[in-house]
N, C-alpha and C positions, 0 to 999 in steps of 0.2 A: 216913851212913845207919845206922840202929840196924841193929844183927846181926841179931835176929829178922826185922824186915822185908826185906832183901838176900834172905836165906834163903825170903819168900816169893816174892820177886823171880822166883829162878831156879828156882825149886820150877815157877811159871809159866810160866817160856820151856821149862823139858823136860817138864812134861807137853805143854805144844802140841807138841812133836816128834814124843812119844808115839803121842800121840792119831794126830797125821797118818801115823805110819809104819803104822801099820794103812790107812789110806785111800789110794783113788787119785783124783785130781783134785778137783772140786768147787767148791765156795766155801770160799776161805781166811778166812772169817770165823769159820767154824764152829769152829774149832780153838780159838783164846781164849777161846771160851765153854766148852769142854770139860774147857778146863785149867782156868779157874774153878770149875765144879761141882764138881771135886776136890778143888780149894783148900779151896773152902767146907765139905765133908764132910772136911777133911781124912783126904782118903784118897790114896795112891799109887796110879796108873792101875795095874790090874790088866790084862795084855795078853790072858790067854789069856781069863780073864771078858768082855773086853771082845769078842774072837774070838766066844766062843758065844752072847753076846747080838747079833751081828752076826745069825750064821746062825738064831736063833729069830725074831727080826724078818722075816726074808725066808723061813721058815716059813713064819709064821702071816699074813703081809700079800706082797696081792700088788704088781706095780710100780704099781698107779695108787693106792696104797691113802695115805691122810694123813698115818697114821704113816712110810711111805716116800717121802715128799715133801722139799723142800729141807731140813727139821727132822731127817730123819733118824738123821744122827751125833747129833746131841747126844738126838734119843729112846733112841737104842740107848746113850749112855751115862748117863742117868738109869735103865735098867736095873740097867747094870753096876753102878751103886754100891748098888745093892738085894741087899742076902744072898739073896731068893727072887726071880729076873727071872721064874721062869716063872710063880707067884703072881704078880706084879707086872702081868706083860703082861697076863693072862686077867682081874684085876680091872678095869684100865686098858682092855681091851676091853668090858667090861660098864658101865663108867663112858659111857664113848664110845659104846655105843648108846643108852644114858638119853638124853645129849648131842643127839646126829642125830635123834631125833624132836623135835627144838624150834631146830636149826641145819642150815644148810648146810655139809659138809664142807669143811673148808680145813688147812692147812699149824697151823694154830694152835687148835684143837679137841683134838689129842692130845695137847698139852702143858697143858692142865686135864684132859681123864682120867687123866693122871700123878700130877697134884696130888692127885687126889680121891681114890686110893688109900691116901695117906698124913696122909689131914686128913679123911675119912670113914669110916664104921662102910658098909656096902654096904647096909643097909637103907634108910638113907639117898640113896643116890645119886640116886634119883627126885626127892626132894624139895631137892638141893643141885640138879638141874640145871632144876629147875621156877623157882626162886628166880634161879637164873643167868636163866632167861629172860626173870624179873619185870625184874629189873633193868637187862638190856640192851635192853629195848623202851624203860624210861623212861629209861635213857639213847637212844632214838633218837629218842623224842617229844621231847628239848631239844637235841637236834643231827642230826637226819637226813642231813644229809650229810658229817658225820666221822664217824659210828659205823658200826665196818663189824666183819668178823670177826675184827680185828686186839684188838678188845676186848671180847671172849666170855673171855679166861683171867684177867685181871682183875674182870673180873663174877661171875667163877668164886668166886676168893677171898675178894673182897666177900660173897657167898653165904653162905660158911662162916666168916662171923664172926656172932657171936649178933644184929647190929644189924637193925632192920627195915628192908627198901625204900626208904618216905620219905625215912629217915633220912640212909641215904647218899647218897641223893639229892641231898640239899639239901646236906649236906654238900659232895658233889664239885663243884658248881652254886657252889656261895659259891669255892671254892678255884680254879676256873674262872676266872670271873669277874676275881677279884685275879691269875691269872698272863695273864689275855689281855689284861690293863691294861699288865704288864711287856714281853711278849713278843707284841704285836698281830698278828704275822706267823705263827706258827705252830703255829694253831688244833689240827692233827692231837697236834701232837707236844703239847700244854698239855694237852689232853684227856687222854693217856696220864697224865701228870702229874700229872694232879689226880686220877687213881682211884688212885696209884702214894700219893698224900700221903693221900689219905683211907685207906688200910689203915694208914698211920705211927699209931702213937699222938701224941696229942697233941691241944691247939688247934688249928682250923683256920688262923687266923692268924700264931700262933707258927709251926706250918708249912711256910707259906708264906715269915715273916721269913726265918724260919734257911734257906731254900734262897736267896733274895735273896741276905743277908749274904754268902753262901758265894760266889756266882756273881759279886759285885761284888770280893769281894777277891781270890779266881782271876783278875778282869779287870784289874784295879790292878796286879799281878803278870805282868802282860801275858800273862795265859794264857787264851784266848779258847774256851771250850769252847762245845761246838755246843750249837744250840737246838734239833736236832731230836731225836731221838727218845731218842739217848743222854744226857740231860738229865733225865728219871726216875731213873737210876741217880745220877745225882746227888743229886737231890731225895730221896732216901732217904739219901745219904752225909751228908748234910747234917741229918737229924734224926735221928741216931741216937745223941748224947748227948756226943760227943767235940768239945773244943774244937777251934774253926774255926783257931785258931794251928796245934794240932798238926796238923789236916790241913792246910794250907796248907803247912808244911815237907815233912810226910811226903810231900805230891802233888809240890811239886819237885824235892828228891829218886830218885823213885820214876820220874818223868817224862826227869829226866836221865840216871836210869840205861838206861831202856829203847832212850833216844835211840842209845846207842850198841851196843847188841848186835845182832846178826846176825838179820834179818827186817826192822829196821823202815828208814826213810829210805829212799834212792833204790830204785827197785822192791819196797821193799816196804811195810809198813803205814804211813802218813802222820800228820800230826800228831794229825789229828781221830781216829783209832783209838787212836791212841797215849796220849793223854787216855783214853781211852773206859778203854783198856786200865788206863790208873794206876788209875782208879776203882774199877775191878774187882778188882784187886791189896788196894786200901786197904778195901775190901769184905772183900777176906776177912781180912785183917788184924785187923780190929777188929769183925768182926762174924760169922764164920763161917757155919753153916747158914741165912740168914736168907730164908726163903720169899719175900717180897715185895723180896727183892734180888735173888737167882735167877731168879723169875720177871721182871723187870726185864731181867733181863740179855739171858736168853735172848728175850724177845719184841723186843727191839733188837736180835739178830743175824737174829733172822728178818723184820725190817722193812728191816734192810738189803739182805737178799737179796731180797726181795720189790720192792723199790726198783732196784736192778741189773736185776732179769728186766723191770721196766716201761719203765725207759732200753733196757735192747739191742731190745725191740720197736718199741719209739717209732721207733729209730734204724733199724731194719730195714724 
């Protein structure tokens, strides 16, 4: 394995340590995502920052509040890596009430007034969450029952890029289309995927190829990565300009090595994480602060847990 990426390797097992020796219990999913956002800003967890964005969170929000919901950890460390968290929170509050008069509160609403702070002038915000709303109707008039509020943070970003409505529309409809021809079984997780492809620069098509390519020769390699939701972060790994050889080394690699460090295999994270995890690794590797990677990431740790909380009720 090349030295620089080893280096990102373990960079990523101790910030999840990090991160978790601040925390007590919860979803151990949160943790990989936390050590990501670091990665990605290439920043070293700050412990005591991360402490006083702890306690401004449960401030300013009380326990039923969205921001304090399963998303929690990782809202309070998208704080921390903000030089002003108290500017940050109070803009991210004013975003998030623009938001709530056009949404239902959910776990996944304050992770787009986060975005909005750093991809919005505030005069704007009115008209970024007007434009969110344009877009997440017309996506709910071509799918009313996979749009739900798991796809308001991508509507988000869609928003704030200069294209018009239709546009992405059709866009993410064509990109649809060709991955529910590939992947017929998991419409929720395709839909993610095809807003996750339409923010990629590029051809629709091209797009599409290059996540194929990617996902046929991972399988040929007998490495079978899930189709559901952690499948966007791919679909972004996959068009972001680096030949599919070098990731296909760099993913084995990266994948062997995790294999054998302390957390993952018997009780702990299992292969389909462990993939998820390479990805996320090879993300910040060759692409660092990347918006629609991040956001990617993190809406796949909170579909996971949102997916956990729907299995123990079922079960109950």
């Amino acid at each position: 394995m090349k030295k620089d990426l080893k280096v990102i390797c373990d960079e990523f097992l101790v910030y999840q340590d990090m991160v978790k020796d601040q925390y007590f219990g919860g979803y151990r999913t949160v943790y990989p995502v936390c050590a990501y956002i670091y990665l990605a800003k290439r920043e070293v967890p700050n412990l005591d920052f991360l402490r006083y964005c702890k306690t401004l969170m449960k401030k300013e929000f009380g326990a039923f509040s969205s921001f304090r919901s399963y998303g929690e950890k990782i809202f309070t460390v998208l704080l921390a890596i903000d030089p002003e968290p108290e500017r940050k929170l109070a803009l991210s509050l004013a975003a998030y009430q623009f938001l709530r008069t056009r949404f239902h509160g959910s776990a996944f609403l304050p992770l787009l007034a986060l975005w909005m702070t750093d991809n919005v002038v505030t005069d704007d915000y009115v008209v970024i969450a007007e434009k969110t709303n344009t877009i997440y109707r017309m996506m709910n008039d071509e799918h009313f029952f996979l749009t739900t509020s798991e796809d308001v943070p991508f509507a988000g970003l869609l928003a704030m890029t200069d294209r018009d409505e239709p546009a992405i529309i059709r866009e993410m409809e064509y990109i649809f289309d060709r991955l529910n021809k590939r992947f017929p079984f998991h419409k929720n997780a395709m839909q993610t995927l095809s807003q996750a492809l339409t923010l990629c620069y590029g051809d629709p098509d091209e797009k599409c190829d290059n996540l194929f390519s990617l996902y046929s020769k991972l399988e040929n390699k007998g490495i079978h990565y899930s189709k559901s939701y952690e499948i966007a972060i791919l679909g972004i790994l996959a068009n972001i300009g680096i030949d599919h050889g070098m990731i296909l080394r760099d993913f084995s690699e990266v994948d062997k090595y995790l294999a054998k460090q302390s957390g993952y295999g018997f009780l702990g994270f299992g292969r389909r994480s462990r993939y998820m995890h390479t990805v996320m690794i090879l993300m910040s590797y060759h692409m660092a602060n990347n918006i629609e990677a991040v956001n990617a990431v993190i809406l796949a740790a909170l579909l996971e847990i949102q997916e956990s909380q729907q299995a123990a009720a079922a079960a109950a």
